[in-house]
Biotite code that builds the C-alpha atoms (Angstrom):
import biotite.structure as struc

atoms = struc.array([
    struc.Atom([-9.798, -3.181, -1.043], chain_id="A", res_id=1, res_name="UNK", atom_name="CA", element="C"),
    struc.Atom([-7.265, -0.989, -2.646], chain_id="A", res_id=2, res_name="UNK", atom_name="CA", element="C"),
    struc.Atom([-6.808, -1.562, -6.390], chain_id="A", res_id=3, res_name="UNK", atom_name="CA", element="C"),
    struc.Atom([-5.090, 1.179, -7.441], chain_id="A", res_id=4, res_name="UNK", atom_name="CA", element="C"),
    struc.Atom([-3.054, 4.127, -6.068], chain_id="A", res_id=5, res_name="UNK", atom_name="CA", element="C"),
    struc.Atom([-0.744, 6.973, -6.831], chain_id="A", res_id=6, res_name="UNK", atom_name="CA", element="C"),
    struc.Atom([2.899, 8.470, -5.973], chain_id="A", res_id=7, res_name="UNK", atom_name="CA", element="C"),
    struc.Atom([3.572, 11.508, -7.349], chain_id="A", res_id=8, res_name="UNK", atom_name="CA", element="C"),
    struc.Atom([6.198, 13.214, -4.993], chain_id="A", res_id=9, res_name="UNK", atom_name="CA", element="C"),
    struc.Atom([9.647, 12.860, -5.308], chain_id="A", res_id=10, res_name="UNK", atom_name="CA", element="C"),
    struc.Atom([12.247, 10.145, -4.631], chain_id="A", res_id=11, res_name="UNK", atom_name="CA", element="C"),
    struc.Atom([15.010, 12.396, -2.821], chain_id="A", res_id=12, res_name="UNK", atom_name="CA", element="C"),
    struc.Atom([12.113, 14.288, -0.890], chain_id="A", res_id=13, res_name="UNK", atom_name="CA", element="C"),
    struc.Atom([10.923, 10.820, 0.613], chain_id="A", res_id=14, res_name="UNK", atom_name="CA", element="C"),
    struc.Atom([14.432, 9.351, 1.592], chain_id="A", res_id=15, res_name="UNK", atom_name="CA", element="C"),
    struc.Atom([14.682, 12.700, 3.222], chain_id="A", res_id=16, res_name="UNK", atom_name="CA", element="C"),
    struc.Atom([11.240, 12.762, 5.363], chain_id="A", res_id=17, res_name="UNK", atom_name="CA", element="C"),
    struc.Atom([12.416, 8.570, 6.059], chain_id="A", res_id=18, res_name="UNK", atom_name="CA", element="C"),
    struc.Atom([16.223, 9.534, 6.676], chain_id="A", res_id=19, res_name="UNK", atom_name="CA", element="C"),
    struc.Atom([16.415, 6.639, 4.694], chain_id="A", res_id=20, res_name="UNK", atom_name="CA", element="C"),
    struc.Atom([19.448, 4.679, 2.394], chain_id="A", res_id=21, res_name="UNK", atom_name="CA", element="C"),
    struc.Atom([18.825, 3.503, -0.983], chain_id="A", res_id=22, res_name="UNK", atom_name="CA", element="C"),
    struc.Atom([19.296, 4.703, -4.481], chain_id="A", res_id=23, res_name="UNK", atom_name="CA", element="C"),
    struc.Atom([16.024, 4.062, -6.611], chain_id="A", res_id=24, res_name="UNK", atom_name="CA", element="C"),
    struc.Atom([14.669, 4.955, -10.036], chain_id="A", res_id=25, res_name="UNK", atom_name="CA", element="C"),
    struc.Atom([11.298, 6.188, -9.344], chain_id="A", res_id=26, res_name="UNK", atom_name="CA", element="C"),
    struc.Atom([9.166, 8.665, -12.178], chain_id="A", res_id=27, res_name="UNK", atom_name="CA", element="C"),
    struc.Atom([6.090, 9.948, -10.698], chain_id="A", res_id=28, res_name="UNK", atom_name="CA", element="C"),
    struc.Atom([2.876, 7.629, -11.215], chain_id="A", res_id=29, res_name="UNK", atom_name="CA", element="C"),
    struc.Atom([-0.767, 8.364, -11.585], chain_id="A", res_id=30, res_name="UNK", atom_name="CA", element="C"),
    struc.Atom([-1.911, 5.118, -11.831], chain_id="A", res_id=31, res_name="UNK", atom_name="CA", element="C"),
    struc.Atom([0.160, 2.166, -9.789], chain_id="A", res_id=32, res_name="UNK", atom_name="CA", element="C"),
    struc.Atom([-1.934, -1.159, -11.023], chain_id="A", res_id=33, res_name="UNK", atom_name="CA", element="C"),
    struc.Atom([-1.367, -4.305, -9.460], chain_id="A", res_id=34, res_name="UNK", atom_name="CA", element="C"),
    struc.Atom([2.140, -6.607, -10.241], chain_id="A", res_id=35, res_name="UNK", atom_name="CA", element="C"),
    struc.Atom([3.447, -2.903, -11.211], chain_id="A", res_id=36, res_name="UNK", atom_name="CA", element="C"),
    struc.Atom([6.652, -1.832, -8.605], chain_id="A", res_id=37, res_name="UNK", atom_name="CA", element="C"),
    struc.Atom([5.661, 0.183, -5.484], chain_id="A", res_id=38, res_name="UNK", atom_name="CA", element="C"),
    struc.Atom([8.072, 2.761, -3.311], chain_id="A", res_id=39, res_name="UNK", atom_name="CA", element="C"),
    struc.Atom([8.220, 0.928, -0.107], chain_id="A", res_id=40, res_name="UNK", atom_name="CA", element="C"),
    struc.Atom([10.336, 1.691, 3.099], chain_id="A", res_id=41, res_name="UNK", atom_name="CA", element="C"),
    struc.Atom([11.606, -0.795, 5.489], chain_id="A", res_id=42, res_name="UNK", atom_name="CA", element="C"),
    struc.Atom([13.933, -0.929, 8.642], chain_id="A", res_id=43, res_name="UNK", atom_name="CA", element="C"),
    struc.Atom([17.325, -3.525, 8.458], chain_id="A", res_id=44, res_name="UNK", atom_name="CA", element="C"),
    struc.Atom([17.733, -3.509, 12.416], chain_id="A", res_id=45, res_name="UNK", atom_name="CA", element="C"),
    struc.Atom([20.001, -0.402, 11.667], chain_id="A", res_id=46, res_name="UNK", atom_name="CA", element="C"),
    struc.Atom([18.147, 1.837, 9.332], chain_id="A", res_id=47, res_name="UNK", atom_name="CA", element="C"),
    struc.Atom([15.205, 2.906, 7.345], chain_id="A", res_id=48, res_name="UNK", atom_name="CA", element="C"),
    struc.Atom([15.796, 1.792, 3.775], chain_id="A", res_id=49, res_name="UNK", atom_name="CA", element="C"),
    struc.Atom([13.605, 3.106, 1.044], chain_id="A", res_id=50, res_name="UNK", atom_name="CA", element="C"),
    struc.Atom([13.663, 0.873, -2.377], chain_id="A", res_id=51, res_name="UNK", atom_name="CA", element="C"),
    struc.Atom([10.871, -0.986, -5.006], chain_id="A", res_id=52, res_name="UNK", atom_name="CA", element="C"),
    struc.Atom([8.733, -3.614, -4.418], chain_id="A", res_id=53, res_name="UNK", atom_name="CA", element="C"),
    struc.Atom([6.568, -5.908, -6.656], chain_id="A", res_id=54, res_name="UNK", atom_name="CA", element="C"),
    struc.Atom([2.824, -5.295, -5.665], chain_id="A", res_id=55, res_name="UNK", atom_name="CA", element="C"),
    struc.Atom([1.163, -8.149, -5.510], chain_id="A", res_id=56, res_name="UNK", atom_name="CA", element="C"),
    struc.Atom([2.667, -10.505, -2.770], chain_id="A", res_id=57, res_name="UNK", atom_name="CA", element="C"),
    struc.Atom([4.452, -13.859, -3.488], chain_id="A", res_id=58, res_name="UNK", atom_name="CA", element="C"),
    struc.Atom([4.912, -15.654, 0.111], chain_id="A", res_id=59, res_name="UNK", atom_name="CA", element="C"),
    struc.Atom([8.134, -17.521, 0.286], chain_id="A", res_id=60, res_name="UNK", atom_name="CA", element="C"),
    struc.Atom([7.397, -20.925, 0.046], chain_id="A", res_id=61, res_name="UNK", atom_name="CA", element="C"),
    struc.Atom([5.300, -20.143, -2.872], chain_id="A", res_id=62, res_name="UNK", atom_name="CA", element="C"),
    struc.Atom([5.883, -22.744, -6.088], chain_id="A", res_id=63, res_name="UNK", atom_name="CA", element="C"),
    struc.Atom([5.415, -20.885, -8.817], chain_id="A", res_id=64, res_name="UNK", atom_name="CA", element="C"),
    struc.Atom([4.138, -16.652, -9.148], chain_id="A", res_id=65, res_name="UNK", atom_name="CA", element="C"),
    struc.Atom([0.345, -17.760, -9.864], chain_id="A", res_id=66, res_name="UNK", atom_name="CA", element="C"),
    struc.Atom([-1.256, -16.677, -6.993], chain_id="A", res_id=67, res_name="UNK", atom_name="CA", element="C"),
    struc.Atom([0.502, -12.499, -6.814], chain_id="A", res_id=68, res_name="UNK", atom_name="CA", element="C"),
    struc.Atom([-2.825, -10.859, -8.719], chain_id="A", res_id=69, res_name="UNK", atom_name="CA", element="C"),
    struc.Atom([-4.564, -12.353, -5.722], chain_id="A", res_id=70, res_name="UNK", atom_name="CA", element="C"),
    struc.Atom([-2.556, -11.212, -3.036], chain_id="A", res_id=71, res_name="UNK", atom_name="CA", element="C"),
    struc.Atom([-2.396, -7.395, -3.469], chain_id="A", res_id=72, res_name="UNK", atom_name="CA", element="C"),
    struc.Atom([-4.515, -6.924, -0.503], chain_id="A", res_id=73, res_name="UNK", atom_name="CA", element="C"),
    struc.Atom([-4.566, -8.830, 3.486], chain_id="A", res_id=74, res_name="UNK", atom_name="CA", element="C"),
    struc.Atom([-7.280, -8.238, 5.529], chain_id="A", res_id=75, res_name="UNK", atom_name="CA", element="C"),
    struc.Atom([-6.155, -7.041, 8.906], chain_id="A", res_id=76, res_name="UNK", atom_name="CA", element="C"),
    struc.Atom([-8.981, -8.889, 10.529], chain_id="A", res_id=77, res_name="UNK", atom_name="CA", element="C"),
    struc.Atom([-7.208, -12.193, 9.903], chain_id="A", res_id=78, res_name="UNK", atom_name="CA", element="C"),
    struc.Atom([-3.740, -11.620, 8.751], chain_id="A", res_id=79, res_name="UNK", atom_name="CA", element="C"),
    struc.Atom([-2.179, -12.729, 12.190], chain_id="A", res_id=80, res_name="UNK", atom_name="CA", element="C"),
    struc.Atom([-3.524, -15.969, 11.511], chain_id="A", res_id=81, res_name="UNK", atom_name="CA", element="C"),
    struc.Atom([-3.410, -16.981, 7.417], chain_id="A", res_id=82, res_name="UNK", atom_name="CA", element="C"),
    struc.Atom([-0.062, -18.663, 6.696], chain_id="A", res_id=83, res_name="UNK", atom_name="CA", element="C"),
    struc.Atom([0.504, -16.063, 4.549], chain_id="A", res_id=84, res_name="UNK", atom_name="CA", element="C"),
    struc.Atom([0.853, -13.245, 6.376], chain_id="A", res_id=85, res_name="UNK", atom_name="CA", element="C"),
    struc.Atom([0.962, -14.291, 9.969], chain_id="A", res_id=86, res_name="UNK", atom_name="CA", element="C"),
    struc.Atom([5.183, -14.370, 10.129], chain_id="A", res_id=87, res_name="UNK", atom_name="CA", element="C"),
    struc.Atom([5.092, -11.013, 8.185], chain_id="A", res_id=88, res_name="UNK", atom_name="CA", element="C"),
    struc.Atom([3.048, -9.488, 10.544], chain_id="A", res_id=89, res_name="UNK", atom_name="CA", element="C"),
    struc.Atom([5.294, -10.779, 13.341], chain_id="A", res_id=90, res_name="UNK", atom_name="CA", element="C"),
    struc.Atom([8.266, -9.169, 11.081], chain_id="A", res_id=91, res_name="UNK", atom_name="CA", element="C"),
    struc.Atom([8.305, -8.379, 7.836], chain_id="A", res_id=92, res_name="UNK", atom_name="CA", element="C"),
    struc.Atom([6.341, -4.880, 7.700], chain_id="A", res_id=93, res_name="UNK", atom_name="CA", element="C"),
    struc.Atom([6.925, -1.934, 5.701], chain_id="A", res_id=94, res_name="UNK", atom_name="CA", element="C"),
    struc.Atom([5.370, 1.373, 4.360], chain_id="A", res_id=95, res_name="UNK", atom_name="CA", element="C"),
    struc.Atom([3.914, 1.453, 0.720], chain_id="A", res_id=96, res_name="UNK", atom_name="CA", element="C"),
    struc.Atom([4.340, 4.855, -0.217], chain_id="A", res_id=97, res_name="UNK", atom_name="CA", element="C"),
    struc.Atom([1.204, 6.926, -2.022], chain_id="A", res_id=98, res_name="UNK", atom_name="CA", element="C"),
    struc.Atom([-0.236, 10.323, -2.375], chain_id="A", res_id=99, res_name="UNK", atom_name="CA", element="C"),
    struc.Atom([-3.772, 8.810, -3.445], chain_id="A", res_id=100, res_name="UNK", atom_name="CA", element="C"),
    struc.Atom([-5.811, 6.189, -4.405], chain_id="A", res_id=101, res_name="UNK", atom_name="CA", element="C"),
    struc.Atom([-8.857, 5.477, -6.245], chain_id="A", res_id=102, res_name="UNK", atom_name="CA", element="C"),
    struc.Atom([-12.302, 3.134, -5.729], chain_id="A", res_id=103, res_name="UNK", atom_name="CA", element="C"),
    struc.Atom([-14.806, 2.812, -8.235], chain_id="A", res_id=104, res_name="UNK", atom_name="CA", element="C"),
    struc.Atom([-18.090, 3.552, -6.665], chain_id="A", res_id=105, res_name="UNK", atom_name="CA", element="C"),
    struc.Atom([-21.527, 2.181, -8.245], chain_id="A", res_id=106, res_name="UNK", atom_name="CA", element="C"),
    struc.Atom([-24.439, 4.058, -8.955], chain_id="A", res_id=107, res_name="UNK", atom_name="CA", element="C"),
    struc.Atom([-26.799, 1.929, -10.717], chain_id="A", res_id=108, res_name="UNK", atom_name="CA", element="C"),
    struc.Atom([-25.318, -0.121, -13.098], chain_id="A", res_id=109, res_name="UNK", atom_name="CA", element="C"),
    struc.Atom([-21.972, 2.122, -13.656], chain_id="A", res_id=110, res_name="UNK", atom_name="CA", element="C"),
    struc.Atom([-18.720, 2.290, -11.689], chain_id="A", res_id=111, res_name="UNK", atom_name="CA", element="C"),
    struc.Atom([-17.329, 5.737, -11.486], chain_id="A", res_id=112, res_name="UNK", atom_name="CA", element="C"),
    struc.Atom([-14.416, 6.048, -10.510], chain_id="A", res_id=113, res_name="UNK", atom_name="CA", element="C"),
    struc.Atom([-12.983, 8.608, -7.547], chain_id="A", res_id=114, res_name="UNK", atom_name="CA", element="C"),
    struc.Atom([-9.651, 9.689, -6.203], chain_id="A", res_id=115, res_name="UNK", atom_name="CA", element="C"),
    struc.Atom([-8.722, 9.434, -2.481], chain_id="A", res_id=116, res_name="UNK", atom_name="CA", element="C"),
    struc.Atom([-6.610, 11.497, -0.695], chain_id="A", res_id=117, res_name="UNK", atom_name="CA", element="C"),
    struc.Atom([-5.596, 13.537, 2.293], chain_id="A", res_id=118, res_name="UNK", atom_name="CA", element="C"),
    struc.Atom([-5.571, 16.888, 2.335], chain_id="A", res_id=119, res_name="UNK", atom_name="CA", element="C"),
    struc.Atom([-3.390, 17.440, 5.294], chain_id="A", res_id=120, res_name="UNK", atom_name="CA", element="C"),
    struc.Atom([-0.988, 15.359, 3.816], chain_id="A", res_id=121, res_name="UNK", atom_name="CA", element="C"),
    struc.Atom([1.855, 15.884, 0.830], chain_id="A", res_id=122, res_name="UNK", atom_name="CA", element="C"),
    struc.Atom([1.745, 12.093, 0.782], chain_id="A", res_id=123, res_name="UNK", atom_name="CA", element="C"),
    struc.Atom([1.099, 9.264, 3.218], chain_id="A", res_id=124, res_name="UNK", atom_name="CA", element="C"),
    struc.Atom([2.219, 5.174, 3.604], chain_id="A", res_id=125, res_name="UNK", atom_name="CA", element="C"),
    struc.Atom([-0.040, 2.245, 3.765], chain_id="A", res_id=126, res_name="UNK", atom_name="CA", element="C"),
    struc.Atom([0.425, -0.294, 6.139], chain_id="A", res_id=127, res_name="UNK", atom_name="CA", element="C"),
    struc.Atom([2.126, -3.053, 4.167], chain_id="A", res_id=128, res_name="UNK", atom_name="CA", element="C"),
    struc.Atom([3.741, -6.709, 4.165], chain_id="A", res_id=129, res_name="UNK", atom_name="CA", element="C"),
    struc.Atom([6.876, -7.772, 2.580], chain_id="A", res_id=130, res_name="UNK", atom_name="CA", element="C"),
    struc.Atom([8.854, -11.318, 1.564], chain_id="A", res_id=131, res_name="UNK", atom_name="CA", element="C"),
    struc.Atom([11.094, -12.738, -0.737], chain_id="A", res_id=132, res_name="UNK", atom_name="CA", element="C"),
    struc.Atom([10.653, -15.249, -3.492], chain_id="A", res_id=133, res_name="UNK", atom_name="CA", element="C"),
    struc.Atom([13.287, -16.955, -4.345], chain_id="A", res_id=134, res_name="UNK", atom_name="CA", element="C"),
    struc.Atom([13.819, -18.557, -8.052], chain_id="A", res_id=135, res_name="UNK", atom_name="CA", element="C"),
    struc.Atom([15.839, -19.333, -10.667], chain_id="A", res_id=136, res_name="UNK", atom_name="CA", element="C"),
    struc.Atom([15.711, -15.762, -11.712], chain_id="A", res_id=137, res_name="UNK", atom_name="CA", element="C"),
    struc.Atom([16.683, -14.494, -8.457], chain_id="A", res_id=138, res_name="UNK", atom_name="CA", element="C"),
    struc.Atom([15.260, -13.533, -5.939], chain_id="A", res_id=139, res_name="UNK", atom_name="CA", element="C"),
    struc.Atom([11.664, -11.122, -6.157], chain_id="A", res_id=140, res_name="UNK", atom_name="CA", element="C"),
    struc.Atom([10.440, -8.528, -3.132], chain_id="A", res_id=141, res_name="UNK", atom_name="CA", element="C"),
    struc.Atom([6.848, -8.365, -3.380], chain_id="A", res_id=142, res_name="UNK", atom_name="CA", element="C"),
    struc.Atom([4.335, -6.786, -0.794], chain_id="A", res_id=143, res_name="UNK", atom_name="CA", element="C"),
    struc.Atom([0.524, -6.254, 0.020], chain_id="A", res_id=144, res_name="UNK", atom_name="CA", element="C"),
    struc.Atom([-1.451, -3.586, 1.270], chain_id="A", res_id=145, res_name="UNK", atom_name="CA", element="C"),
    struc.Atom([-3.379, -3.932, 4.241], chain_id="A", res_id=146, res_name="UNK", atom_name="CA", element="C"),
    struc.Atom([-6.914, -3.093, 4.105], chain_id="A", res_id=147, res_name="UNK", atom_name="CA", element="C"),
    struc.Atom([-9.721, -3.120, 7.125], chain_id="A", res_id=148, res_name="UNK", atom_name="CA", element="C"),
    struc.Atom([-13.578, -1.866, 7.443], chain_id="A", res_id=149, res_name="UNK", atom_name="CA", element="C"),
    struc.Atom([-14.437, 1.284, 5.746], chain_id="A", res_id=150, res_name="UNK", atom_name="CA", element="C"),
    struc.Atom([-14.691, 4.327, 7.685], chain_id="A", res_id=151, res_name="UNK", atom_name="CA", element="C"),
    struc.Atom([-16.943, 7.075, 7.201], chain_id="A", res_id=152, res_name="UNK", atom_name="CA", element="C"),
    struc.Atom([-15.023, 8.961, 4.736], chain_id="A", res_id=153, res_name="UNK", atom_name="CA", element="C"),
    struc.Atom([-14.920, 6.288, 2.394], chain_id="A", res_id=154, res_name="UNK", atom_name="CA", element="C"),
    struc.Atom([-17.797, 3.830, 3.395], chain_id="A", res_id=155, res_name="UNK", atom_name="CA", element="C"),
    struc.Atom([-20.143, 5.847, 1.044], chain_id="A", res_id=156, res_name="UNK", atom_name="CA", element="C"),
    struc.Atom([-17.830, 4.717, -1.912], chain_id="A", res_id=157, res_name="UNK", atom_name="CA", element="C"),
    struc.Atom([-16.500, 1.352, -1.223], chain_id="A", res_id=158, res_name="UNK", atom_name="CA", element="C"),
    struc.Atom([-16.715, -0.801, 2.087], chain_id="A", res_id=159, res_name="UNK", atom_name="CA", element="C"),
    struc.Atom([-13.408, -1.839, 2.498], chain_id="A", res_id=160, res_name="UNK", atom_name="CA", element="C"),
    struc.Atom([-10.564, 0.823, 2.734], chain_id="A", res_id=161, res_name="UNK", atom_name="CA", element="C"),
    struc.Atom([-6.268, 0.597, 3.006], chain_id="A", res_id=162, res_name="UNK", atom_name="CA", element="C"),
    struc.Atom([-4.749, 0.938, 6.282], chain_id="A", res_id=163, res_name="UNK", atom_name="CA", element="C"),
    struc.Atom([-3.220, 4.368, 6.626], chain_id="A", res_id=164, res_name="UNK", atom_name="CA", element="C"),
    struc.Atom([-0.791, 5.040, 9.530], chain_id="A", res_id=165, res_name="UNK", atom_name="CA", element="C"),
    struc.Atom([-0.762, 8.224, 11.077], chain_id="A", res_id=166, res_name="UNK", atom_name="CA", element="C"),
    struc.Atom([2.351, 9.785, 10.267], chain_id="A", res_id=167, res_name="UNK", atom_name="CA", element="C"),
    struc.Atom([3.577, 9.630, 14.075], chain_id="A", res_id=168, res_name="UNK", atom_name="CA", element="C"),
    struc.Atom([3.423, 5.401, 14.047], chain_id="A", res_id=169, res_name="UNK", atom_name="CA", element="C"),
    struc.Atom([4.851, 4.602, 10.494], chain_id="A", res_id=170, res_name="UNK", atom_name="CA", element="C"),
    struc.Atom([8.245, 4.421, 12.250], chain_id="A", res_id=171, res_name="UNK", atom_name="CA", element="C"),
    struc.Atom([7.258, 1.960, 14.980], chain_id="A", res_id=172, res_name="UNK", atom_name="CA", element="C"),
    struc.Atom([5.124, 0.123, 12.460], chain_id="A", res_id=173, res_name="UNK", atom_name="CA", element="C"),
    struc.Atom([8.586, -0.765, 10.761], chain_id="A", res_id=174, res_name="UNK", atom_name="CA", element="C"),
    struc.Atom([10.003, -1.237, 13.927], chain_id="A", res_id=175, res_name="UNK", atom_name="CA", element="C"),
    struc.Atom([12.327, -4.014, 13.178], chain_id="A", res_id=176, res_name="UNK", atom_name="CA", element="C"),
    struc.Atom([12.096, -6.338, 16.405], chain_id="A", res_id=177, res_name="UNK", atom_name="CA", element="C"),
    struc.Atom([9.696, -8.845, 15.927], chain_id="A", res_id=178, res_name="UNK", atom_name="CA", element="C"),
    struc.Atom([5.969, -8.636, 17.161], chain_id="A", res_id=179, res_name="UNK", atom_name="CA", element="C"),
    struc.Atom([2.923, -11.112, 18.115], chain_id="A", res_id=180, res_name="UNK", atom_name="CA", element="C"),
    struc.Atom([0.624, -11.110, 15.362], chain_id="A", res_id=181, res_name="UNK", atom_name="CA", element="C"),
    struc.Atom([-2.429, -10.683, 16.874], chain_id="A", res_id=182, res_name="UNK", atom_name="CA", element="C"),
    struc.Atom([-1.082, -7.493, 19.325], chain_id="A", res_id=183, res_name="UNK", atom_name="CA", element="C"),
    struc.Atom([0.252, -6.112, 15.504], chain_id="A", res_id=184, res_name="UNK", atom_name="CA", element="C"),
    struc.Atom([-2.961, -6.476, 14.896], chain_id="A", res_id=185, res_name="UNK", atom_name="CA", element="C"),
    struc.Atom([-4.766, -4.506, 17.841], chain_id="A", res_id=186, res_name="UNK", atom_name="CA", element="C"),
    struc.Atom([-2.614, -1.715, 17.752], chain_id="A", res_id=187, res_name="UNK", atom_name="CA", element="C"),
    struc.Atom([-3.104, -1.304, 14.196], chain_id="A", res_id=188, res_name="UNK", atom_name="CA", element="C"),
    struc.Atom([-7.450, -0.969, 15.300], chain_id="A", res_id=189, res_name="UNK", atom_name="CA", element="C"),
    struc.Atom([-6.801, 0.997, 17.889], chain_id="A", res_id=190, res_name="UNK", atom_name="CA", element="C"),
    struc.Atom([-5.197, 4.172, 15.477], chain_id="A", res_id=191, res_name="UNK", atom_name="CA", element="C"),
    struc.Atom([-6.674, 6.972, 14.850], chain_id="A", res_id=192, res_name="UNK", atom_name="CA", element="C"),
    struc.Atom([-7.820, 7.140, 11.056], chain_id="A", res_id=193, res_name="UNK", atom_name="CA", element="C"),
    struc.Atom([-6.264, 10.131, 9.038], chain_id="A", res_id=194, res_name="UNK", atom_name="CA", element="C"),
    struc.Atom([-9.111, 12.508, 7.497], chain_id="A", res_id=195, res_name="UNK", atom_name="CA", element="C"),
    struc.Atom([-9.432, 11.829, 3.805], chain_id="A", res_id=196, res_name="UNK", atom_name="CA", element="C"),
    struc.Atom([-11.294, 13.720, 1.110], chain_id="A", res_id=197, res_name="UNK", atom_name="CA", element="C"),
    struc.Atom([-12.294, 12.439, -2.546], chain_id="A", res_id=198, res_name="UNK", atom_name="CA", element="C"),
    struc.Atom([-13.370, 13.824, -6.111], chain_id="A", res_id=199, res_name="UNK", atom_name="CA", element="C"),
    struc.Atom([-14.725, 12.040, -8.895], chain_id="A", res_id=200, res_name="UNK", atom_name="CA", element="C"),
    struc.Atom([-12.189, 10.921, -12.069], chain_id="A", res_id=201, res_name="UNK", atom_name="CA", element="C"),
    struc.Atom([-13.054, 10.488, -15.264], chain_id="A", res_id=202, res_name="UNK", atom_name="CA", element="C"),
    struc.Atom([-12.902, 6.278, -16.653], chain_id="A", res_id=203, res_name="UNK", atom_name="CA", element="C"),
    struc.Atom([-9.319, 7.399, -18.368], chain_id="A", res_id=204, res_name="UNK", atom_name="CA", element="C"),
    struc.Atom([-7.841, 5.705, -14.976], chain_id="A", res_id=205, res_name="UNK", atom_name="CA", element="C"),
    struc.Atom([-9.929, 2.576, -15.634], chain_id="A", res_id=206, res_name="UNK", atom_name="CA", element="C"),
    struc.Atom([-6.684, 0.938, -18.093], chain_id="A", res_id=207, res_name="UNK", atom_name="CA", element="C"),
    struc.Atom([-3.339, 0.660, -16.263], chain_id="A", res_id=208, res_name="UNK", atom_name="CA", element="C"),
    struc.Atom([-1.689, 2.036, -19.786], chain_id="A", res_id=209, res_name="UNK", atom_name="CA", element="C"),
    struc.Atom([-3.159, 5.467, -19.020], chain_id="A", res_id=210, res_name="UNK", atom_name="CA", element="C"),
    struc.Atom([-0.855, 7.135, -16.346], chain_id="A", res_id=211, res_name="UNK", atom_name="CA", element="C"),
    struc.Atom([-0.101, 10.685, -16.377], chain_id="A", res_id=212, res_name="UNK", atom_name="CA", element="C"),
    struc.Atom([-2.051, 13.534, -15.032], chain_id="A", res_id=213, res_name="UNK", atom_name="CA", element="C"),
    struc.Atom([-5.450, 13.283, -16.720], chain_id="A", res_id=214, res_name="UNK", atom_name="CA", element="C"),
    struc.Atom([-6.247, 10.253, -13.954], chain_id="A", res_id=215, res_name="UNK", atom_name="CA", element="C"),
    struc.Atom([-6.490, 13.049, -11.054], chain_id="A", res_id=216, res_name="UNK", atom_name="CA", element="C"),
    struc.Atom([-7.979, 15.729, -12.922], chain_id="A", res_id=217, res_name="UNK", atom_name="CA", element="C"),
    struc.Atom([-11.469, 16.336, -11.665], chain_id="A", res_id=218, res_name="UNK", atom_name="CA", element="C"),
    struc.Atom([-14.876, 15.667, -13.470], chain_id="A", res_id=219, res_name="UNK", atom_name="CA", element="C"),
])
């Protein structure tokens, strides 16, 4: 799963490497926590448009907001066929924008917890899903992450991992045209995975209220 994450570069840098519209006010975060807003980038069937998102997906014909702390994360095995995410694979993708994120890895009875990252890579986008809520607030844009089977890098840590596109497919992954779920879903297996390194954190990233630079300082 993916729990927890990190954006630390800057807004005007990232509609810049998108070529994308949108004015947003984005501070850099050590420690995104679930419900919390996420940089995402979509494409509007003219453009790449880079703006916030709630994390923590509300599906449209949702009642009520209960179920979002449960939906921060769609397994790509089956997301082409849950109700919940099978028309926003066919559609309604986008890129949730990090630099890192963290899994807490046990060792006996403790969970320690360890940053993620790439080291090729400034920053990098998980494969996400959008949709909008409608109430009688107005209307909410909330997303999830999509995760698959640890790979190597990771698998000693946790055994589930966030999909990370290769930089050269984020574009066609927000390709705006819409898609068969279930060929979404086989292209998204057969990429290559990004090479990832990690470093233990100290527990300080453990409460969402912590979030400046101690959570990626090394232990």
């Amino acid at each position: 799963m993916c729990g927890r994450f990190t954006l630390t570069v800057g807004e005007n840098y990232l509609k810049q490497q998108y070529n994308a519209k949108g004015e947003v006010d984005w501070l850099p975060s050590y420690n995104i926590a679930p419900t919390q807003g996420v940089l995402a980038v979509v494409h509007d069937g003219e453009s790449n448009r880079l703006g916030k998102m709630s994390w923590g997906l509300i599906p449209s014909w949702a009642k009520d907001e209960s179920m979002r702390s449960k939906m921060i994360n769609a397994r790509l095995e089956t997301a082409d066929e849950k109700p919940s995410f099978k028309r926003l694979m066919a559609k309604r993708r986008c890129l949730i924008l990090a630099d890192s994120f963290y899994e807490w890895k046990k060792e006996g009875k403790e969970k320690k917890p360890v940053r993620i990252y790439a080291p090729n890579n400034e920053y990098f986008a998980f494969a996400g899903l959008w949709d909008r809520w409608k109430s009688e607030k107005g209307d909410m844009i909330s997303c999830t992450i999509l995760t698959k089977q640890a790979n190597q890098d990771i698998d000693s840590i946790h055994h589930r991992m966030p999909v990370i596109l290769p930089r050269e497919y984020e574009q066609e992954w927000i390709n705006f045209e819409a898609k068969d779920p279930s060929e979404v879903k086989k292209w998204v297996h057969e990429l290559s995975d990004i090479p990832l390194k990690h470093y233990e954190v100290s527990t300080y990233v453990n409460s969402p209220r912590n979030n400046d630079e101690t959570c990626i300082e090394r232990v």
